[in-house]
PDB file of N, CA, C and O in Angstrom:
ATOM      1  N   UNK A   1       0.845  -1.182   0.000  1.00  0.00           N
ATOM      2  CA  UNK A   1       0.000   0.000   0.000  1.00  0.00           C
ATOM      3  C   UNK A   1       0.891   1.245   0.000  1.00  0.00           C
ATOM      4  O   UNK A   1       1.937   1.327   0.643  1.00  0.00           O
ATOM      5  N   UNK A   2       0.381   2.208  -0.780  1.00  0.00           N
ATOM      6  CA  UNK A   2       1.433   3.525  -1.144  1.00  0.00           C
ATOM      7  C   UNK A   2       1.179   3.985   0.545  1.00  0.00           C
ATOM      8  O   UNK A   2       0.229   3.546   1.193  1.00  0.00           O
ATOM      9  N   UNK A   3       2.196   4.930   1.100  1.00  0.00           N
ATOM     10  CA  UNK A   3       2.635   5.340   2.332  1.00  0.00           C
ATOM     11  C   UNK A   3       3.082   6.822   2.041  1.00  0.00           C
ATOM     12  O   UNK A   3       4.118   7.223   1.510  1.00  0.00           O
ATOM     13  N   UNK A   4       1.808   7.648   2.630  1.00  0.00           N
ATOM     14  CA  UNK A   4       2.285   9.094   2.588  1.00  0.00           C
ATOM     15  C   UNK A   4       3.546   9.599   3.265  1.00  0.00           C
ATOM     16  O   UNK A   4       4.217   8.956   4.071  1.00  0.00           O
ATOM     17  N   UNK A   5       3.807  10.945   2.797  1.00  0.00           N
ATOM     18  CA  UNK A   5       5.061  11.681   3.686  1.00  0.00           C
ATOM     19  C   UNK A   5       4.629  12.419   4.398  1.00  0.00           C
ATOM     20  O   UNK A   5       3.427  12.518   4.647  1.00  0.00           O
ATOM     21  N   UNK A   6       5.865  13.357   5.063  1.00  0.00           N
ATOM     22  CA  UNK A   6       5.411  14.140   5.742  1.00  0.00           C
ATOM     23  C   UNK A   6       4.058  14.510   5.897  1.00  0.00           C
ATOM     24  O   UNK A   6       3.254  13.599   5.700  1.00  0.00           O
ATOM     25  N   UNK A   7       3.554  15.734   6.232  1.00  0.00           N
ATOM     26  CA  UNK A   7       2.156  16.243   6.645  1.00  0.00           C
ATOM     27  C   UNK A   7       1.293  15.730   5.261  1.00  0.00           C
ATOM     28  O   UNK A   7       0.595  16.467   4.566  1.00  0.00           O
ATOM     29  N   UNK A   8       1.474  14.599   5.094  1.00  0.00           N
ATOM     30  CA  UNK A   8       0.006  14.633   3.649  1.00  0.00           C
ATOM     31  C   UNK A   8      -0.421  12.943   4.553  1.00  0.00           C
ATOM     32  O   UNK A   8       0.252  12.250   5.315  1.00  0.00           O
ATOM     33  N   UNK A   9      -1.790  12.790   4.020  1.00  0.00           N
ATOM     34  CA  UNK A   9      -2.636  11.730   4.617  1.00  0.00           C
ATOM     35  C   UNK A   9      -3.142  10.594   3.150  1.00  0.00           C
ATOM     36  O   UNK A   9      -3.010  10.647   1.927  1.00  0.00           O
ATOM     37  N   UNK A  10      -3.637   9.819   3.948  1.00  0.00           N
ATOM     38  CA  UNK A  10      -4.365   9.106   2.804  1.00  0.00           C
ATOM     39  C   UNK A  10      -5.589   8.878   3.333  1.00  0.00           C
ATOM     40  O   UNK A  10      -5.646   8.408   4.469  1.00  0.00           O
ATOM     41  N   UNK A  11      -6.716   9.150   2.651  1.00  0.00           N
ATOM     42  CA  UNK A  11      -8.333   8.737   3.100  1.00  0.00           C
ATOM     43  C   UNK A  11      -8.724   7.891   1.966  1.00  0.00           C
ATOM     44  O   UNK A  11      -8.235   7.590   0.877  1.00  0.00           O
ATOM     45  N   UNK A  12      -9.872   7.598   2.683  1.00  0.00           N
ATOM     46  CA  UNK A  12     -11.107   6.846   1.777  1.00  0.00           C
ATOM     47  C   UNK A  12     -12.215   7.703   1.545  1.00  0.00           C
ATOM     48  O   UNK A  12     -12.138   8.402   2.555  1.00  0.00           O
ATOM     49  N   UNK A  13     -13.234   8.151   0.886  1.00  0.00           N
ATOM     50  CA  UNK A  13     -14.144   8.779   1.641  1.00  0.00           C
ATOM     51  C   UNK A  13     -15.221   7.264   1.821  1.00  0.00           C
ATOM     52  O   UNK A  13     -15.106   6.125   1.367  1.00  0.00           O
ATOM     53  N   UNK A  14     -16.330   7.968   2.764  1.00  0.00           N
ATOM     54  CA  UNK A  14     -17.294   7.041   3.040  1.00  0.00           C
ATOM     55  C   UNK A  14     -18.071   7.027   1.552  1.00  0.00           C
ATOM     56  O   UNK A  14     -17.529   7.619   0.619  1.00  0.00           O
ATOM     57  N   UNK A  15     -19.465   6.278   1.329  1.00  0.00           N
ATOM     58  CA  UNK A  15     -20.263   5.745   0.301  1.00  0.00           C
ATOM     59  C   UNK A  15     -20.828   6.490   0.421  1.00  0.00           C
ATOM     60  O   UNK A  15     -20.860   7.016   1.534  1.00  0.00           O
ATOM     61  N   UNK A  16     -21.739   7.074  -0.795  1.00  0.00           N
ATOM     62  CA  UNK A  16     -23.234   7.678  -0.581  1.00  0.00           C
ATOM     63  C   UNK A  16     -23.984   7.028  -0.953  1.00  0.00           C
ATOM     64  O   UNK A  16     -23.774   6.302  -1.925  1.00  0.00           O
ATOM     65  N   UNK A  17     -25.157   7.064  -0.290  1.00  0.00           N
ATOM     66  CA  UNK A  17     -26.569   6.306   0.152  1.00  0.00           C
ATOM     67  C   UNK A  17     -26.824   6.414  -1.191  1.00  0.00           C
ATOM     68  O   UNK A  17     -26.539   7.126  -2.153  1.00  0.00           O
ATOM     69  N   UNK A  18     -27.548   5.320  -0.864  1.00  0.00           N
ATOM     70  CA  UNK A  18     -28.192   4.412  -2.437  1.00  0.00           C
ATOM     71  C   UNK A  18     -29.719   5.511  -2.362  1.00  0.00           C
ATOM     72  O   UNK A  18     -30.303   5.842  -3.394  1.00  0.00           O
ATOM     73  N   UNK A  19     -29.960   5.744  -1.627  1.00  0.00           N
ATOM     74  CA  UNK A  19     -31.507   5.846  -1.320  1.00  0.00           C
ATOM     75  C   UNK A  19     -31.193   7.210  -0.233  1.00  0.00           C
ATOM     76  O   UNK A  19     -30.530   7.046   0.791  1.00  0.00           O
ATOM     77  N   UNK A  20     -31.911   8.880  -0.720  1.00  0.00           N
ATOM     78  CA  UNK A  20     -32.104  10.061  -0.026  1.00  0.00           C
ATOM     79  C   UNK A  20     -32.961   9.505   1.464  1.00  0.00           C
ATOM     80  O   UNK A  20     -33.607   8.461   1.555  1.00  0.00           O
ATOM     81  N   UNK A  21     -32.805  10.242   2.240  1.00  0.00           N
ATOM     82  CA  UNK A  21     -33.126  10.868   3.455  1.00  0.00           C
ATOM     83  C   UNK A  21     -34.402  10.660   3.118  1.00  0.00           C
ATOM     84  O   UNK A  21     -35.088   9.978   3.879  1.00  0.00           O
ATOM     85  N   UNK A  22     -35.132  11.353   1.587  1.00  0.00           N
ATOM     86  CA  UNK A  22     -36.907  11.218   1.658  1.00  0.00           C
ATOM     87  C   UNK A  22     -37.769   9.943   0.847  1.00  0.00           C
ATOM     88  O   UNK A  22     -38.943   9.606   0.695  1.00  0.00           O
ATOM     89  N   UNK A  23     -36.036   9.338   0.321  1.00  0.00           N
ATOM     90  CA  UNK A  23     -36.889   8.166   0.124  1.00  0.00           C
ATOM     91  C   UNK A  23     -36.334   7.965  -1.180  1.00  0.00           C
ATOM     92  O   UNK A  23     -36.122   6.796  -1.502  1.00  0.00           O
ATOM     93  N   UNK A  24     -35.966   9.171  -2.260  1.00  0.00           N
ATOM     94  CA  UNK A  24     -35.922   9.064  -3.144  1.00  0.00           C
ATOM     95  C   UNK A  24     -34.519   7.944  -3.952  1.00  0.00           C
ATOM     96  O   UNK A  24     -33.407   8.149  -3.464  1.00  0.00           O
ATOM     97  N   UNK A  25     -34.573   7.025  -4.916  1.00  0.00           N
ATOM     98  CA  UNK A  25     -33.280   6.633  -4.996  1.00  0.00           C
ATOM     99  C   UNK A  25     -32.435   7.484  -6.006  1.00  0.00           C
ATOM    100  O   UNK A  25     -32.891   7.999  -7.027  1.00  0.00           O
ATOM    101  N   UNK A  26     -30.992   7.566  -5.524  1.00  0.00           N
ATOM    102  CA  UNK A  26     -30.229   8.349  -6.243  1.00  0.00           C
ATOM    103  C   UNK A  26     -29.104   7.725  -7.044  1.00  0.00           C
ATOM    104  O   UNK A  26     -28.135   7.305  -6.411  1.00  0.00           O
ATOM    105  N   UNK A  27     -29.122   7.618  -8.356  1.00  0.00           N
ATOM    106  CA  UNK A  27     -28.641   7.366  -9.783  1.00  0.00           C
ATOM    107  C   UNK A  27     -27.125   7.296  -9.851  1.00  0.00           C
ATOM    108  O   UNK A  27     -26.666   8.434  -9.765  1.00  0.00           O
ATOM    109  N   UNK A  28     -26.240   6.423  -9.967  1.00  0.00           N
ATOM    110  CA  UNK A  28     -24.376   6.506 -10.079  1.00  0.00           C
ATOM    111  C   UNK A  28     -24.002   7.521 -10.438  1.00  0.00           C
ATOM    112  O   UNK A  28     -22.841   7.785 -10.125  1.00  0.00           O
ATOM    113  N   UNK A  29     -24.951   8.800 -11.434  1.00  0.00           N
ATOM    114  CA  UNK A  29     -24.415   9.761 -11.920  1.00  0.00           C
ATOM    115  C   UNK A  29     -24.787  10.961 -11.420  1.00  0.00           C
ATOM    116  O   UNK A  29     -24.789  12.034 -12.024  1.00  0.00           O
ATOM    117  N   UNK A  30     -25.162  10.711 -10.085  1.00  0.00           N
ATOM    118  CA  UNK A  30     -25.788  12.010  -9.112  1.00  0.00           C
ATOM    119  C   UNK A  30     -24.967  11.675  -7.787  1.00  0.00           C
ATOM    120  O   UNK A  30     -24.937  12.290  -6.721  1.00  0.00           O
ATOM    121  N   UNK A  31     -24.368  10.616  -8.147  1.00  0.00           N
ATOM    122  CA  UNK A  31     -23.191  10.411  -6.676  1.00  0.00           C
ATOM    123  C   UNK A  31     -22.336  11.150  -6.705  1.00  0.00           C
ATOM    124  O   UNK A  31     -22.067  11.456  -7.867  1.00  0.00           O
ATOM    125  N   UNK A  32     -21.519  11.792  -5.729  1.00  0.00           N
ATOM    126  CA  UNK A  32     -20.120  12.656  -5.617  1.00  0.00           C
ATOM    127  C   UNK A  32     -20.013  11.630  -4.353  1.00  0.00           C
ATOM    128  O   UNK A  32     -20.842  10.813  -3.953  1.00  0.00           O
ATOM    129  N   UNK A  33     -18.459  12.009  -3.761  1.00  0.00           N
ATOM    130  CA  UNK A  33     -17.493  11.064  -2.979  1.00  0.00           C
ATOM    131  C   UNK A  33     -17.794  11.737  -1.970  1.00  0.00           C
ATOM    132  O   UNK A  33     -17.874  12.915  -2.317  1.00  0.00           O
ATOM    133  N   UNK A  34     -18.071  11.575  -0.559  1.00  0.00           N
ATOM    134  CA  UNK A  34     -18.424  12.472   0.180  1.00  0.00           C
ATOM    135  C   UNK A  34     -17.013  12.821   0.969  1.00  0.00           C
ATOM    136  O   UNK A  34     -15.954  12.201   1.063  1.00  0.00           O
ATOM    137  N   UNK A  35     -17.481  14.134   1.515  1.00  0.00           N
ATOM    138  CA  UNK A  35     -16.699  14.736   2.532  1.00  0.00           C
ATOM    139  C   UNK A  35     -16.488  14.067   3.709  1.00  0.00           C
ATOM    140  O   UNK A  35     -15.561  14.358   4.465  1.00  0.00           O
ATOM    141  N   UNK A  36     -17.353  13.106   3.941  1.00  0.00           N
ATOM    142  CA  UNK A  36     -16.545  12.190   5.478  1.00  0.00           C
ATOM    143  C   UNK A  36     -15.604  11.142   5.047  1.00  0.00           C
ATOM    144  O   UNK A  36     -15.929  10.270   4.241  1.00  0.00           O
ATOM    145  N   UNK A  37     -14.325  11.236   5.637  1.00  0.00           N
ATOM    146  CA  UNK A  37     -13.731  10.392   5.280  1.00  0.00           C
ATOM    147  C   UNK A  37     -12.761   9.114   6.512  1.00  0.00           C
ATOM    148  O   UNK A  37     -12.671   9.360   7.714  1.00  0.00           O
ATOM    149  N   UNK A  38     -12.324   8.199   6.053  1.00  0.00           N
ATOM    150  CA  UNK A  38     -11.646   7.436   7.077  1.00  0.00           C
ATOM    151  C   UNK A  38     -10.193   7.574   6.733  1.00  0.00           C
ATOM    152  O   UNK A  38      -9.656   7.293   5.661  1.00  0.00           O
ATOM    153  N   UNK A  39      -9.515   8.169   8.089  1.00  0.00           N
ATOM    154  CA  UNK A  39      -8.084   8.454   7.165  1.00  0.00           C
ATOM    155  C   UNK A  39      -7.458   6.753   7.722  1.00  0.00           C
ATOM    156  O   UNK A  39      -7.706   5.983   8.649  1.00  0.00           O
ATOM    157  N   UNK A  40      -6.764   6.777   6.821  1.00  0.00           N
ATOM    158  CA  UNK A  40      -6.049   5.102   6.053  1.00  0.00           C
ATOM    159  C   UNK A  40      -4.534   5.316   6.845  1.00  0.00           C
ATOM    160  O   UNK A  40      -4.237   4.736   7.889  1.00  0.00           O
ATOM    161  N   UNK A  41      -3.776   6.139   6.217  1.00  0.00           N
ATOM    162  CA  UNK A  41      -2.684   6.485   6.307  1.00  0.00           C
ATOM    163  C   UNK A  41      -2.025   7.509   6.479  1.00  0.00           C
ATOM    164  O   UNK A  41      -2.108   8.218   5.475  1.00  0.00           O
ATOM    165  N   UNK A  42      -1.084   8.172   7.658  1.00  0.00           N
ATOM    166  CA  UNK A  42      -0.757   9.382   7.803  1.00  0.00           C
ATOM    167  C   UNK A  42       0.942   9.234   7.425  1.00  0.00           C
ATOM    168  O   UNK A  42       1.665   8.268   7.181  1.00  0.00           O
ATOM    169  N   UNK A  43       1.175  10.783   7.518  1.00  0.00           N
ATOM    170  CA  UNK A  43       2.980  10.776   7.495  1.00  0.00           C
ATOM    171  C   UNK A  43       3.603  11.843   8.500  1.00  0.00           C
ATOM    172  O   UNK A  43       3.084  12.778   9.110  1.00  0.00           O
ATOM    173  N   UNK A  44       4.924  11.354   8.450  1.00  0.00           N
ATOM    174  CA  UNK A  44       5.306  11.277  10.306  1.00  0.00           C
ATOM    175  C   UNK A  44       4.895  12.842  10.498  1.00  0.00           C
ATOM    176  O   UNK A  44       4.637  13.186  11.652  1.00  0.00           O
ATOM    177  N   UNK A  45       4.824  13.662   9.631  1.00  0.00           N
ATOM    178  CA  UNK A  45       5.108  15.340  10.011  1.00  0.00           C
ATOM    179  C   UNK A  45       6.314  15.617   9.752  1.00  0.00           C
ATOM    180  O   UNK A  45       7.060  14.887   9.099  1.00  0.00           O
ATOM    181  N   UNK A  46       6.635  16.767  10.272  1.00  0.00           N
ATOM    182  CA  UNK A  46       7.806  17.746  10.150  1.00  0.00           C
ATOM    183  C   UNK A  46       8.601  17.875  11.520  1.00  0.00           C
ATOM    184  O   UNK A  46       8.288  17.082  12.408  1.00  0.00           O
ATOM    185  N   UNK A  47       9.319  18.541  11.698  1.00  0.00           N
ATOM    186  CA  UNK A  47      10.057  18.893  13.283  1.00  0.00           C
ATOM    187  C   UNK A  47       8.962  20.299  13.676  1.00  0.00           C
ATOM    188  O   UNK A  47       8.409  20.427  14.769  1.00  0.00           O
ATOM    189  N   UNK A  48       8.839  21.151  12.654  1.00  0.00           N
ATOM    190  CA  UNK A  48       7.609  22.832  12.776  1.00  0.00           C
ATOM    191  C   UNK A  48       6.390  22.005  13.020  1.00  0.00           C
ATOM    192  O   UNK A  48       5.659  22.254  13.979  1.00  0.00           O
ATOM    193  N   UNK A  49       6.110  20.896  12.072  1.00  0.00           N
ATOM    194  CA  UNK A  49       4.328  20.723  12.156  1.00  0.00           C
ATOM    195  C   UNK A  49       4.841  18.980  12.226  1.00  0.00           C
ATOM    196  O   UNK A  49       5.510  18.303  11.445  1.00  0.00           O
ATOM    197  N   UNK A  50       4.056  18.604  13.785  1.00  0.00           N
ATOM    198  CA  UNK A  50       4.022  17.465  14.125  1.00  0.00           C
ATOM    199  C   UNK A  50       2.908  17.123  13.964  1.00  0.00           C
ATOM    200  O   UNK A  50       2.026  17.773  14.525  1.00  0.00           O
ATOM    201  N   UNK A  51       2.444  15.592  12.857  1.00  0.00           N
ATOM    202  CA  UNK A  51       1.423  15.070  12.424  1.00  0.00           C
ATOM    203  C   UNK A  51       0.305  14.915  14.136  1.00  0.00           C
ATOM    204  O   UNK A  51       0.716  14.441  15.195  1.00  0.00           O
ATOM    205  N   UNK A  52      -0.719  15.326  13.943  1.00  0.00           N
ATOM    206  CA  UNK A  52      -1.711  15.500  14.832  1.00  0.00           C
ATOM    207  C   UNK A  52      -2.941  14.433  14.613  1.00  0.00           C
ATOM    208  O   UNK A  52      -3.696  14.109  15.530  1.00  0.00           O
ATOM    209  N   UNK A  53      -3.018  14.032  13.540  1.00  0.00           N
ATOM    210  CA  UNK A  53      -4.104  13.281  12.973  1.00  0.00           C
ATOM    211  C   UNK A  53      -3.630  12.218  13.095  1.00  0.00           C
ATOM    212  O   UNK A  53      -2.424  12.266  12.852  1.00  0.00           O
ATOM    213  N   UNK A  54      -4.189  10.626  13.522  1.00  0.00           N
ATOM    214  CA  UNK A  54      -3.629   9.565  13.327  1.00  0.00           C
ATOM    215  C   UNK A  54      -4.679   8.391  12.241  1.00  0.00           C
ATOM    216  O   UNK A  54      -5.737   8.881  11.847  1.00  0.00           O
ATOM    217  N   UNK A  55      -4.391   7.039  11.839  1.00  0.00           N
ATOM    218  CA  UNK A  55      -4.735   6.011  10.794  1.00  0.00           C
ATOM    219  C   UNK A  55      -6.164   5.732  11.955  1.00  0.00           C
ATOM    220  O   UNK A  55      -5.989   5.727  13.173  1.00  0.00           O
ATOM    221  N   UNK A  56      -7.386   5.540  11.381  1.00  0.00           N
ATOM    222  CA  UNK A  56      -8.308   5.350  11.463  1.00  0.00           C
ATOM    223  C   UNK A  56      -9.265   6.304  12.389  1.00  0.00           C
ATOM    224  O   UNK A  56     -10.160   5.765  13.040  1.00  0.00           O
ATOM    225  N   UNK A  57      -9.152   7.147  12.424  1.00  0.00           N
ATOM    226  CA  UNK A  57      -9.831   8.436  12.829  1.00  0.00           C
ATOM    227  C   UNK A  57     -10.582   9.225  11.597  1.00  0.00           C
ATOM    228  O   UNK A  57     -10.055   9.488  10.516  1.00  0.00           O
ATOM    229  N   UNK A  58     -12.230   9.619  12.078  1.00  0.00           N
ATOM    230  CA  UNK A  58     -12.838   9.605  10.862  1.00  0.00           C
ATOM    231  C   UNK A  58     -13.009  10.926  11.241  1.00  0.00           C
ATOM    232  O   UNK A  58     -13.081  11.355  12.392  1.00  0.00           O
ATOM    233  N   UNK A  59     -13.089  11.764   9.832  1.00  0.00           N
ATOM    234  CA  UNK A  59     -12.478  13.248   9.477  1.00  0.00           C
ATOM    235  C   UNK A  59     -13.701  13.361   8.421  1.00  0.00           C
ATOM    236  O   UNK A  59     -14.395  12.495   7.889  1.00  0.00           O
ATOM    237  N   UNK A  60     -13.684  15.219   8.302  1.00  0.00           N
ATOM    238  CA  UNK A  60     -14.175  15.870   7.319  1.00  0.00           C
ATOM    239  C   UNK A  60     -13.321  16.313   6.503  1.00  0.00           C
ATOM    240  O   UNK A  60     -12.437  16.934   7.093  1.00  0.00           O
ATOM    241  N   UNK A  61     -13.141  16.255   5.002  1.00  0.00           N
ATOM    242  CA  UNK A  61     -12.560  17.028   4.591  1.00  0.00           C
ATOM    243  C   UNK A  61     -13.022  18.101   3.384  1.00  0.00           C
ATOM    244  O   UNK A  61     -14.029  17.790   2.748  1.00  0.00           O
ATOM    245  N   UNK A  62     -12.334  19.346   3.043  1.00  0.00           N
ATOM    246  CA  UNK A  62     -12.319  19.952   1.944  1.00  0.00           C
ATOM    247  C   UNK A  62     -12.654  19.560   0.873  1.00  0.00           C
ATOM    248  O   UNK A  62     -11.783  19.049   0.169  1.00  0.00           O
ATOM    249  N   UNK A  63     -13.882  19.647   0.422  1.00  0.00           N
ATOM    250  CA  UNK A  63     -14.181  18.640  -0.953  1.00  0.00           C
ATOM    251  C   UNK A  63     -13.443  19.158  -1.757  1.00  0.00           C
ATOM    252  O   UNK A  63     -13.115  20.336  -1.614  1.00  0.00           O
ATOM    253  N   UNK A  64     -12.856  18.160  -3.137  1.00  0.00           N
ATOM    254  CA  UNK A  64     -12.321  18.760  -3.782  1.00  0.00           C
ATOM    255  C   UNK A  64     -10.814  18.991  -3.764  1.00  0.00           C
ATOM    256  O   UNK A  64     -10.277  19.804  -4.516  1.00  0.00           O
ATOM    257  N   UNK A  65     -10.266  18.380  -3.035  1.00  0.00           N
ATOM    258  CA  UNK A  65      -9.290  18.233  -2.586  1.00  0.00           C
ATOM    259  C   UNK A  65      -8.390  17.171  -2.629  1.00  0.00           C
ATOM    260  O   UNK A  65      -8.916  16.061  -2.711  1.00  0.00           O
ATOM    261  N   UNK A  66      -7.076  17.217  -2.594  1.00  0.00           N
ATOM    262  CA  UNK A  66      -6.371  15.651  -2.897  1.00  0.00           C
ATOM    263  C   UNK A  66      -6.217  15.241  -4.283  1.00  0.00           C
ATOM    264  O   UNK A  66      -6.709  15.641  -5.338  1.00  0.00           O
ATOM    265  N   UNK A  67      -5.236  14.153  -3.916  1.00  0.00           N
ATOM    266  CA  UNK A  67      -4.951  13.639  -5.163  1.00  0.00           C
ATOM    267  C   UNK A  67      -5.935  12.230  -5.114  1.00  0.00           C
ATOM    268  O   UNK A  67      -5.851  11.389  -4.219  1.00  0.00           O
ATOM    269  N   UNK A  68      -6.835  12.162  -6.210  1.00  0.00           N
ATOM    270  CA  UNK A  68      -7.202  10.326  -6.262  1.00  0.00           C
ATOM    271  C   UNK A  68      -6.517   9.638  -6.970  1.00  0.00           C
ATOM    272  O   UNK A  68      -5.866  10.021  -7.942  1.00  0.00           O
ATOM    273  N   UNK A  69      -6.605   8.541  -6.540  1.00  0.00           N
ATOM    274  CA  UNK A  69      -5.816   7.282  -7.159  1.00  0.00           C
ATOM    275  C   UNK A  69      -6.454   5.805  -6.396  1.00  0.00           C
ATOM    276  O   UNK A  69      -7.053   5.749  -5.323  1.00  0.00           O
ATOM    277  N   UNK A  70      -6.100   4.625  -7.355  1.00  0.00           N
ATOM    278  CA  UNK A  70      -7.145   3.450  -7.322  1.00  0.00           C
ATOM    279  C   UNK A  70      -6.214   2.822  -6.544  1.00  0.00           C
ATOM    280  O   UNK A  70      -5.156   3.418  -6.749  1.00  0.00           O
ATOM    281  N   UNK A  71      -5.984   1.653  -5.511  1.00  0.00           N
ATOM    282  CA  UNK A  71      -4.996   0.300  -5.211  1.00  0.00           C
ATOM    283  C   UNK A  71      -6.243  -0.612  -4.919  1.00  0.00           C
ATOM    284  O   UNK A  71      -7.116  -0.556  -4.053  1.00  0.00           O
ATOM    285  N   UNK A  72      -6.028  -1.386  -5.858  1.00  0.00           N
ATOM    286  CA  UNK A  72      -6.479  -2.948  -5.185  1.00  0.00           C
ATOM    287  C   UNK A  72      -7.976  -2.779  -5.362  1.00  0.00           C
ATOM    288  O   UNK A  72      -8.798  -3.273  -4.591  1.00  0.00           O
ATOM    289  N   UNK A  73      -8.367  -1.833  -6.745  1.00  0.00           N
ATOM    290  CA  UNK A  73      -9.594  -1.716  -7.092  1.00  0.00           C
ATOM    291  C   UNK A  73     -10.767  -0.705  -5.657  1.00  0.00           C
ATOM    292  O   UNK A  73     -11.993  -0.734  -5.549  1.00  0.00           O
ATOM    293  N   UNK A  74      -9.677   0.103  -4.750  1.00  0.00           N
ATOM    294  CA  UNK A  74     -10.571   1.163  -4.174  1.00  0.00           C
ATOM    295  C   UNK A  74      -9.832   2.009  -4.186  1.00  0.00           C
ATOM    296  O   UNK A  74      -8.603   2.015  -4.119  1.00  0.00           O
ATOM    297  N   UNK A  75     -10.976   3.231  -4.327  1.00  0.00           N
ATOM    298  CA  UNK A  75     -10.527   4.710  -4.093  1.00  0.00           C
ATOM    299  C   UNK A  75     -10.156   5.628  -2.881  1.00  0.00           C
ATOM    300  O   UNK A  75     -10.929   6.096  -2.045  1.00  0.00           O
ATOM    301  N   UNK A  76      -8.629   5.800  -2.985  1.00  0.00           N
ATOM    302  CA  UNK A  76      -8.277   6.715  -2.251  1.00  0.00           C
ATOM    303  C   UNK A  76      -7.999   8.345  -2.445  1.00  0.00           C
ATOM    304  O   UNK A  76      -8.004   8.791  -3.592  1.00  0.00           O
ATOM    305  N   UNK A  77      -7.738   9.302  -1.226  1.00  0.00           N
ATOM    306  CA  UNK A  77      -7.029  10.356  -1.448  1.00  0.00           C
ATOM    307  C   UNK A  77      -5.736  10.231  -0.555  1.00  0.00           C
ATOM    308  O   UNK A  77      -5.386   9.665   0.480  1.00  0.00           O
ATOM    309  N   UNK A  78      -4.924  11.542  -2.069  1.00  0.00           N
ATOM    310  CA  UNK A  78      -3.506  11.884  -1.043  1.00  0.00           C
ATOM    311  C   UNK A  78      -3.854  13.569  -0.650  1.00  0.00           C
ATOM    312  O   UNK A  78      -3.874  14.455  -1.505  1.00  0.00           O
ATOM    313  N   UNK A  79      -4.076  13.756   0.596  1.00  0.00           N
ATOM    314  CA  UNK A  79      -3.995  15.653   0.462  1.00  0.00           C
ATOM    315  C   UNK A  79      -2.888  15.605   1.768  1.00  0.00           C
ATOM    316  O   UNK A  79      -2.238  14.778   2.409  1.00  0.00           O
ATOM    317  N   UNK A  80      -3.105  16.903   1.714  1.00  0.00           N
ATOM    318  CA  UNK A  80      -2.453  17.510   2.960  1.00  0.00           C
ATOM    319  C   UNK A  80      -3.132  17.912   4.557  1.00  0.00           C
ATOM    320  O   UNK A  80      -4.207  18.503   4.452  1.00  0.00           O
ATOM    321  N   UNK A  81      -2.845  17.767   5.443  1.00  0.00           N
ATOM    322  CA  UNK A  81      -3.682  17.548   6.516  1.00  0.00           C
ATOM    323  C   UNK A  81      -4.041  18.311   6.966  1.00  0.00           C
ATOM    324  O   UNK A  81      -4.584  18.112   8.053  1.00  0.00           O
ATOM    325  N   UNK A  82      -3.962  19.844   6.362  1.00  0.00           N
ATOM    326  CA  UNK A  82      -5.004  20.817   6.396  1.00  0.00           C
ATOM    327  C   UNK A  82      -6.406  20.845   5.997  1.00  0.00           C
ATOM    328  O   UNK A  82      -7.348  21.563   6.332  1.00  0.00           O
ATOM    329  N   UNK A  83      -6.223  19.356   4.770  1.00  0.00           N
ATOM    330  CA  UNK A  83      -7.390  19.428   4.292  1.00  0.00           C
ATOM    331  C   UNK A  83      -8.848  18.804   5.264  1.00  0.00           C
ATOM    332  O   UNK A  83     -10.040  18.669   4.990  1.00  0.00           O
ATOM    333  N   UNK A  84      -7.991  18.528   6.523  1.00  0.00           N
ATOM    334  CA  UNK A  84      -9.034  18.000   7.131  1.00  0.00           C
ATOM    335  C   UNK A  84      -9.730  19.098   8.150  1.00  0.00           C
ATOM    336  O   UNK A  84      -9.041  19.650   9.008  1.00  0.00           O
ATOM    337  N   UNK A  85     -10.852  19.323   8.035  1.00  0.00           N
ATOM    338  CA  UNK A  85     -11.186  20.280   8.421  1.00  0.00           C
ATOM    339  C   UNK A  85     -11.926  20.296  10.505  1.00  0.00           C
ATOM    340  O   UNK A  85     -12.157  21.235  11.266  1.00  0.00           O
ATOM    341  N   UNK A  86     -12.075  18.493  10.707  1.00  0.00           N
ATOM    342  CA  UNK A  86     -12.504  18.332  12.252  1.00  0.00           C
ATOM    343  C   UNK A  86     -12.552  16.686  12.109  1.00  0.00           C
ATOM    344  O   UNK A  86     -12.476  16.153  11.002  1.00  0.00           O
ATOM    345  N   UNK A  87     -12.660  16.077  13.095  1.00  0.00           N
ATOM    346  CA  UNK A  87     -12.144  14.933  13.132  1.00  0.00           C
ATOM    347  C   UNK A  87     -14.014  14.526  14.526  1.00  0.00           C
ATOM    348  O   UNK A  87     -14.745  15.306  15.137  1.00  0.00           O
ATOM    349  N   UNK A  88     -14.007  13.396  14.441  1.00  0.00           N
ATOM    350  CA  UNK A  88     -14.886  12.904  15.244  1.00  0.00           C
ATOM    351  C   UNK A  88     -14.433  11.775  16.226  1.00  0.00           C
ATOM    352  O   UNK A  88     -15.241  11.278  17.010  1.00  0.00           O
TER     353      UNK A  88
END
């Protein structure tokens, strides 16, 4: 599995629901990747900015953000760990 550096992370995001909140079902081509994500993989930090975020702590991030890329037939991101905006 690729292994970030310094301050950059690797997430997953979570799935979006097959089926709205009112019931309605929603189409493969009305899906976007959502903003909650499970971070996978962190990197150590810097000596200035010590990595704060750790591997399986579930985060919001900056949509729109990151690099995607496929391993092992799932989708990940690479961003930077600013991009996470609060952690749960």
């Amino acid at each position: 599995m690729a292994a970030p550096i310094k301050n950059q992370i690797m997430v997953k995001c979570f799935l979006p629901d097959e089926i709205s909140l009112g019931g309605i079902f929603v189409p493969d081509s009305a899906k976007k990747d959502s903003n909650r994500v499970t971070i996978v993989a962190v990197g150590k930090g810097t000596k200035k900015r010590p990595m704060k975020l750790k591997a399986g702590q579930i985060g919001y991030r900056v949509m729109d953000w990151g690099l995607p890329f496929e391993e092992n037939g799932e989708k990940f991101y690479v961003m930077d760990a600013d991009a996470i905006i609060a952690v749960e």
